[in-house]
N, C-alpha and C positions, 0 to 999 in steps of 0.2 A: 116257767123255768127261771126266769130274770128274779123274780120274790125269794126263791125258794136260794140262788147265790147268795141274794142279800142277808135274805137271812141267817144263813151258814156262816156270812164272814162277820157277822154282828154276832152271834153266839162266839163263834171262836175268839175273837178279841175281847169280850164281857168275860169267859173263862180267863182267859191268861191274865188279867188282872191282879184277881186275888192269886193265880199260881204263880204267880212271878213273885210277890210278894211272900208268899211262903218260901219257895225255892230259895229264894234270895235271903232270907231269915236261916232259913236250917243249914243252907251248904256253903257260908258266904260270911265273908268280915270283913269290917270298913268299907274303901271301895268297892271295892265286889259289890257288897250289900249297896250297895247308892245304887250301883247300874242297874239292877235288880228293878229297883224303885223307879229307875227312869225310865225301864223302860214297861213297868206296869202303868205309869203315868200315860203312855204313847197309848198304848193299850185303851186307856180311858180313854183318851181325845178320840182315838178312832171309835170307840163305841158310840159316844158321843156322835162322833156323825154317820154312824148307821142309822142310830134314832131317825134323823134328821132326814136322811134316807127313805127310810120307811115310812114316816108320815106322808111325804111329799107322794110317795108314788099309793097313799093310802092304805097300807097294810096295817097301820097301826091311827086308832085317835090324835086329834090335837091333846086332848088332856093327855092322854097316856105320854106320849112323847115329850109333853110338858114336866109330867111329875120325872121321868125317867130322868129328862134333859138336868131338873133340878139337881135329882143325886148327884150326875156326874160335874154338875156346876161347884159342889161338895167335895166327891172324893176329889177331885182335882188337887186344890188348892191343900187339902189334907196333906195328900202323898206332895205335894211340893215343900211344905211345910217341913214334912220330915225329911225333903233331901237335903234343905239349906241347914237346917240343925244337925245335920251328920256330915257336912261337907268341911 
């Protein structure tokens, strides 16, 4: 049962990532759109440590956790990237 939480809250914040970013794109201008951003950002770091989560408690590979942890070493700094340019 403990896997099967983790799991659910790692799916649920890897979704709202990119939904936050859209949301925040289609129904949002200027600030608005930044919160948006920031808070798909939060979104990332949390996935980011579900990964880190799920390794630990072995549900997932070292590599897998590795390539995954990379992307989000990625999107990160991306969606940061674009909040300071729109700030």
């Amino acid at each position: 049962m403990e896997s099967f939480e983790i799991w659910s809250q790692g799916l649920r914040s890897t979704f709202s990532v990119p939904a936050n970013i859209v949301e925040g794109y289609y129904s949002h201008k200027g600030k608005k759109f930044v919160s948006s951003l920031e808070i798909a950002r939060g979104s990332a770091g949390e996935s980011h440590y579900w990964i880190r989560v799920l390794r630990e408690i072995g549900e997932i590979s070292e590599d897998l956790a590795n390539r995954l942890s990379g992307e989000y070493e990625e999107i990160i700094p991306m969606l940061s990237s674009i909040i300071n340019k729109l700030k």
